[in-house]
C-alpha positions as CSV (number, residue, x, y, z in Angstrom):
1,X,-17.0,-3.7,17.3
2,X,-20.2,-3.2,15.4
3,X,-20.2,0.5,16.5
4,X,-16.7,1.2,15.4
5,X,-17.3,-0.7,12.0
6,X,-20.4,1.9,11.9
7,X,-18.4,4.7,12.8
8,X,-15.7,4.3,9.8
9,X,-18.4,3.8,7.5
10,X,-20.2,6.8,8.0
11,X,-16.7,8.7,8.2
12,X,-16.3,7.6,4.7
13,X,-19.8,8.6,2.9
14,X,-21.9,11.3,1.6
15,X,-25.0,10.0,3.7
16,X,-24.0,8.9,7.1
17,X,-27.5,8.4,8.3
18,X,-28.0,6.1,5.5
19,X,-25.5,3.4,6.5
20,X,-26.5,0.6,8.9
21,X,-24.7,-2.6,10.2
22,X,-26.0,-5.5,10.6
23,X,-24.0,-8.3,13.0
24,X,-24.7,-12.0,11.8
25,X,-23.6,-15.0,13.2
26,X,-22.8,-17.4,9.6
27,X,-22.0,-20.8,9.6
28,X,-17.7,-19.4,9.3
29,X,-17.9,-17.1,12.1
30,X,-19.8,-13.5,12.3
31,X,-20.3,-11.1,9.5
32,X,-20.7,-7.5,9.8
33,X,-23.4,-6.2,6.6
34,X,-22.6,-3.0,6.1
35,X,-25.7,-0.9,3.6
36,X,-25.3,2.2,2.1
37,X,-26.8,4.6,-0.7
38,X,-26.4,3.1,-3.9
39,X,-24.1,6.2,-5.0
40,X,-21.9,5.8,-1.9
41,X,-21.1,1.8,-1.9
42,X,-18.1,3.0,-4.2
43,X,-16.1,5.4,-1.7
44,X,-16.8,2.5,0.6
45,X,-15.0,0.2,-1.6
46,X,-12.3,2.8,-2.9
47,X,-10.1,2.6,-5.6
48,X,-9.3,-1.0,-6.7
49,X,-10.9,-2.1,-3.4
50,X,-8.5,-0.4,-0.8
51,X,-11.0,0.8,1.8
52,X,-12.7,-1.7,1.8
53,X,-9.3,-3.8,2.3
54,X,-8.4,-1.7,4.7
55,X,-11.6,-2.0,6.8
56,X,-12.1,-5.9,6.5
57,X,-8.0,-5.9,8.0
58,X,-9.1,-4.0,10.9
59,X,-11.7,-6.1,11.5
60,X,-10.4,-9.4,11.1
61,X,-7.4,-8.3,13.4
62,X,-10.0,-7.6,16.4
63,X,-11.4,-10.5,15.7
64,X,-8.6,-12.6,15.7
65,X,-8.0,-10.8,19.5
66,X,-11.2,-12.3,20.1
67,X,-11.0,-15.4,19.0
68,X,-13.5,-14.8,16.2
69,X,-13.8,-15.3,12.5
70,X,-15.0,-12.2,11.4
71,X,-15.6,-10.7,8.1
72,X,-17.5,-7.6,6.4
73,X,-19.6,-7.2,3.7
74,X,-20.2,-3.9,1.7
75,X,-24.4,-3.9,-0.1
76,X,-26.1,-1.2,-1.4
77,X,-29.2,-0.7,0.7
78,X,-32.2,-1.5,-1.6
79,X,-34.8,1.8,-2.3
């Protein structure tokens, strides 16, 4: 999932070579950091938060298929 999750991401930005993901395993389940530029955390978030909506539904519905909690977190990656 992490590489589908990475995949969207870098569909949606300016500078695809400057996103990463990060799989954690948190106390509620795993959680999917994903960092990019500082000027492209907002088309990853989208207008009033629907991309980024729209990315944490697909990834909580796999995860439910899964049996998982999962959730994702947008960050600007730090220069």
């Amino acid at each position: 999932m992490r590489d589908v999750v990475a995949y969207l991401a870098r569909s949606l930005v300016d500078e695809p070579d400057r996103v990463t993901v990060a799989e954690l395993e948190g106390v509620r389940g795993l959680v999917y950091e994903v960092r990019a530029a500082p000027t492209d955390v907002g088309k990853l978030i989208g207008r009033g938060g629907r991309t980024v909506r729209a990315l944490r539904r697909v990834v909580r519905a796999v995860g439910q298929r899964e049996g998982r909690r999962v959730e994702l977190e947008v960050l600007a990656e730090d220069e």
